[in-house]
C-alpha positions as CSV (number, residue, x, y, z in Angstrom):
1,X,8.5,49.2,85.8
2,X,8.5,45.6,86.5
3,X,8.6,42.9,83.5
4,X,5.1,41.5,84.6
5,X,3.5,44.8,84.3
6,X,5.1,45.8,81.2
7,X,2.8,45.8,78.3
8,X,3.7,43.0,76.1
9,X,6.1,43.4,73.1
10,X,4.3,43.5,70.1
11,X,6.4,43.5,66.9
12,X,5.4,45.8,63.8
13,X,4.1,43.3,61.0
14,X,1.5,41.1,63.7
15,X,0.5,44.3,65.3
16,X,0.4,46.1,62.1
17,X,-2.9,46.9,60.2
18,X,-2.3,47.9,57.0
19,X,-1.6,46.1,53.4
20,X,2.2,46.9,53.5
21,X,4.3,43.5,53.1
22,X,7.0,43.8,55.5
23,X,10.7,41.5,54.0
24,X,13.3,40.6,55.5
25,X,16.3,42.3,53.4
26,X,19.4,40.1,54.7
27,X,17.0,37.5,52.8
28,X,15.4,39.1,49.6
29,X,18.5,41.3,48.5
30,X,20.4,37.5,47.8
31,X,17.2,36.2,46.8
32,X,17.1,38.7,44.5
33,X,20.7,38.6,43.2
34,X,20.0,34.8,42.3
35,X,17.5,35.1,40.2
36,X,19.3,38.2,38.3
37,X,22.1,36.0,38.2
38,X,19.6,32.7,36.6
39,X,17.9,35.2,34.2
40,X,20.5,36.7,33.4
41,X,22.5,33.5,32.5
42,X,19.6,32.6,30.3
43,X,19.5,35.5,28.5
44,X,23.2,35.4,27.5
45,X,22.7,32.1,26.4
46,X,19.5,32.4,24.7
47,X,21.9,35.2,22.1
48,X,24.9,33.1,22.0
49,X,24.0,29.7,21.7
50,X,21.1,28.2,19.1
51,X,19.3,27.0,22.2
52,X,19.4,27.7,25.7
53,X,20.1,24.0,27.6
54,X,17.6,22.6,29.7
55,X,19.8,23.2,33.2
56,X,19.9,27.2,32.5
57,X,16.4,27.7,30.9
58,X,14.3,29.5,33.4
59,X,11.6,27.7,32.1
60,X,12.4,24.2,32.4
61,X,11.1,21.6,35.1
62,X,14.6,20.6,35.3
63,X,16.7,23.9,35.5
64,X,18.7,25.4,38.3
65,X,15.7,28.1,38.6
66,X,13.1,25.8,39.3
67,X,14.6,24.1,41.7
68,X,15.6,27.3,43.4
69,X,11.7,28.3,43.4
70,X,11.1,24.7,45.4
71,X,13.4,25.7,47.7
72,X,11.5,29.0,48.3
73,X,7.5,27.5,48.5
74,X,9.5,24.6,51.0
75,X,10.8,27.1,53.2
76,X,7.6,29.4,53.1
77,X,5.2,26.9,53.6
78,X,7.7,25.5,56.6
79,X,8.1,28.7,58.2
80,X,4.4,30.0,58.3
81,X,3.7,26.1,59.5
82,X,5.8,26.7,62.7
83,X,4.0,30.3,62.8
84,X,0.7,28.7,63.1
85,X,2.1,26.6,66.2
86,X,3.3,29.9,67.5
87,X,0.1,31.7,67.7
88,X,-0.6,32.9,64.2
89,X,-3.6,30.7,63.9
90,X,-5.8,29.3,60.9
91,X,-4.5,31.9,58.7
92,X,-0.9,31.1,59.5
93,X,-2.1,27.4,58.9
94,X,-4.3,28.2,55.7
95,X,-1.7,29.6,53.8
96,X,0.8,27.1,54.7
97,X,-1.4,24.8,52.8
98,X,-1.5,26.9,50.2
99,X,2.0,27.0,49.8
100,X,2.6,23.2,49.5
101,X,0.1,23.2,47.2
102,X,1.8,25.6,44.9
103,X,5.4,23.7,45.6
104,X,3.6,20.5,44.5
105,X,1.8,22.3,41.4
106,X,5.7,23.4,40.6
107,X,7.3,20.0,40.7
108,X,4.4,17.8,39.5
109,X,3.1,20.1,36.6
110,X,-0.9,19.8,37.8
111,X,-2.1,22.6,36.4
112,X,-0.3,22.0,32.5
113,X,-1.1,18.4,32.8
114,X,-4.7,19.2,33.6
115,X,-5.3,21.9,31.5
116,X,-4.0,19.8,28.3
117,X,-6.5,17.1,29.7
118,X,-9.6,19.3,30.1
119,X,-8.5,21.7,26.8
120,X,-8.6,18.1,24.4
121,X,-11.9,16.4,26.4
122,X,-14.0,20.4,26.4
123,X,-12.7,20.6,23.1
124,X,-11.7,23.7,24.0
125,X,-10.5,26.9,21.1
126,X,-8.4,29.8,21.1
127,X,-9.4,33.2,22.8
128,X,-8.1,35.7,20.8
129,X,-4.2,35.3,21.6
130,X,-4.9,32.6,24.0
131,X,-4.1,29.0,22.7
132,X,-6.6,26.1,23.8
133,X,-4.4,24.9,26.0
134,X,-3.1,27.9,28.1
135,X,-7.0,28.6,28.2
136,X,-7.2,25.1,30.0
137,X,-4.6,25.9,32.3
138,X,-6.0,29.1,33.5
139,X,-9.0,27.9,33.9
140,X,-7.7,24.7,36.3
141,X,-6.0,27.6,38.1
142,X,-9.0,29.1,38.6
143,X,-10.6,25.9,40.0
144,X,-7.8,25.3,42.2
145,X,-8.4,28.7,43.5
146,X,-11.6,28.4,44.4
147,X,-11.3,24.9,46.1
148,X,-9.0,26.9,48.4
149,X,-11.2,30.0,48.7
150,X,-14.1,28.4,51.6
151,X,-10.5,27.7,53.9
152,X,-8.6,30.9,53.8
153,X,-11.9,32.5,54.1
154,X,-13.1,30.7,56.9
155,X,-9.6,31.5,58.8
156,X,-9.7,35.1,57.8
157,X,-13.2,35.6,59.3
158,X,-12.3,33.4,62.5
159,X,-8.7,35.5,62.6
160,X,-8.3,38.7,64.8
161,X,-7.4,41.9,62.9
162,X,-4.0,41.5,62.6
163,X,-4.6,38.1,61.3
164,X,-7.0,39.2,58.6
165,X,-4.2,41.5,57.5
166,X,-1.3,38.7,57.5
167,X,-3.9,37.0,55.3
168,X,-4.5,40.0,52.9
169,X,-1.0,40.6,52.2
170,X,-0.1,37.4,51.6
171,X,-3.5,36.9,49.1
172,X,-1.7,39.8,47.1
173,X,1.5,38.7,46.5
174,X,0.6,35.0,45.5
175,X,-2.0,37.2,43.4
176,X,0.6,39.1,41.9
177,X,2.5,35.6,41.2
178,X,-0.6,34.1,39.9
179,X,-0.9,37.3,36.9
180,X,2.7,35.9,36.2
181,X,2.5,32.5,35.9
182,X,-1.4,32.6,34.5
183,X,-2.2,35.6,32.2
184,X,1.3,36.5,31.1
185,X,2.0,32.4,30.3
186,X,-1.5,32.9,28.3
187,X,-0.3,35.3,26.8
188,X,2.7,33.6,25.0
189,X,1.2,33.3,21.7
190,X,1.4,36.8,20.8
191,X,5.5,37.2,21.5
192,X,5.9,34.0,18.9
193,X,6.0,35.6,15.4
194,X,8.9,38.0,17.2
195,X,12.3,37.2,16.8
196,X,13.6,36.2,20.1
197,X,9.7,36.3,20.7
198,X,9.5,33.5,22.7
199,X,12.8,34.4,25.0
200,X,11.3,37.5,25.6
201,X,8.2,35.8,26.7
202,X,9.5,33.4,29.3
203,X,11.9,36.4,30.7
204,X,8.4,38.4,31.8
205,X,6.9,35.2,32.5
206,X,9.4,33.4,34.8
207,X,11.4,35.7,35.6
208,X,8.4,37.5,37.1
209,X,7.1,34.7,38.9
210,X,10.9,33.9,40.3
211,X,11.5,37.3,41.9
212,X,7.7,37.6,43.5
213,X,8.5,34.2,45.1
214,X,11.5,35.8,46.3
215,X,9.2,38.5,47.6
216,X,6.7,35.8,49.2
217,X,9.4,34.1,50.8
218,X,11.5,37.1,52.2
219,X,7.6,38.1,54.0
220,X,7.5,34.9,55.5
221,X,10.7,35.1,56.8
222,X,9.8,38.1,58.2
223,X,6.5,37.0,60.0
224,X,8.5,34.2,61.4
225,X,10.8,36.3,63.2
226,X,8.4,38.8,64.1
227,X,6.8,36.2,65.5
228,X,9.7,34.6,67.4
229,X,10.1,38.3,68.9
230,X,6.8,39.2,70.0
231,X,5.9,35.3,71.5
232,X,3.5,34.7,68.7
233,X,0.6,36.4,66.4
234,X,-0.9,37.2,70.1
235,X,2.0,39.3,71.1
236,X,2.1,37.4,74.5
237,X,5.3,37.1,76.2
238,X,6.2,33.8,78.1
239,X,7.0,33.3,81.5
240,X,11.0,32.9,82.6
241,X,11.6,29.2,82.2
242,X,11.3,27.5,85.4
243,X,8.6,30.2,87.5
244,X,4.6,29.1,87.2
245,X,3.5,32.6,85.3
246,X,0.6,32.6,87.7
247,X,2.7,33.2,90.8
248,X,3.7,36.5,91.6
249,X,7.1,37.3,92.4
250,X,8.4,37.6,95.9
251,X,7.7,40.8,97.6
252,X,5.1,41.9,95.1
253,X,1.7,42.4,96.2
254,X,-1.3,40.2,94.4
């Protein structure tokens, strides 16, 4: 069959219809084996030492974990940028944004810096194990969720059916992140009365949220290749370089 009247290549996660998240393995299994390694580090030193120092404590703005997890919303929001000029569309482009939002929620602390704002000016009180001003931060979350909601909408119901797929995976594992880094951070105050209480805490917590962002990133990685393979989200493939894809080859008839 001649390459022109070949149906076009479509790889499996753009064509695919369903909620599964395909990864790229070469990409999560080291992912992976990083954060073991960073969790596991901590936890060695949380028994061993009185406390854990601020460059090996997962939950530090300054530690070797966080800035792994920069590198991984920098990366993902890059890579489903240059999907988006490949063909993936608004959603591609939505969720970029979302992405650097999330990178820049990481390194500037918006969310804890506004939810201890809002939790002192509401005045706000505990709910049941939830301190005033985890409440706060949960519910900043919550706003910065729905300021994002009318976009990723609107490019989901603009988006063909592949696209509205690529969107609903990717809403369930930043979902998944988000029950990590809002609920179970809420939920610190009942792990505090425990001995090692509060280690135990920030190993569910962070070390939750690090290997989902591994997850989130390994998918991206994925799409962008699948991407590369199939000539974008629309599965089209590109002409040879140098031939006008409108002209048909010699001896071929019209």
């Amino acid at each position: 069959m001649d390459d022109d009247t070949a149906p076009p290549h479509r790889s499996g996660m753009l064509a695919r219809r369903d909620w599964r998240p395909g990864v790229a393995w070469g990409v999560l299994g080291p992912l992976l084996a990083v954060d073991a390694a960073l969790i596991g580090l901590h936890g060695i030193l949380g028994l061993t030492l009185p406390t854990v120092p601020d460059l090996f404590h997962i939950a530090r703005e300054t530690s070797l974990a966080e800035a792994v997890g920069y590198g991984k919303w920098a990366v993902s929001a890059i890579l489903l940028a240059l999907c988006a000029l490949r063909g993936g569309g608004a959603v591609a482009l939505a969720f970029a944004a979302v992405l650097t939002l999330m990178l820049a929620d990481d390194g500037l602390q918006f969310h804890e810096t506004l939810g201890h704002r809002l939790s002192r000016a509401a005045g706000l009180g505990e709910l049941g194990a939830v301190d005033a001003q985890s409440l706060g931060e949960v519910i900043v979350l919550a706003a910065f969720g729905a300021a994002l909601a009318p976009a990723i909408l609107w490019s989901v119901w603009t988006a063909p059916p592949q696209g509205r797929w690529m969107a609903l995976r990717l809403t369930g594992l930043i979902a998944v992140f988000a029950l990590f880094g809002g609920v179970f951070d809420a939920l610190h105050a009942p792990f505090e009365d425990w001995r090692y209480g509060a280690g135990i805490a920030d190993l569910i917590e962070d070390g939750g949220e690090m290997a989902v962002a591994s997850v989130i990133t390994a998918h991206v990685v994925f799409l962008w290749r699948d991407g590369a393979r199939s000539g974008g989200a629309s599965g089209r493939r590109s002409a040879p370089p140098g031939r006008d894809p409108r002209r048909p080859r010699p001896g071929r008839r019209r």
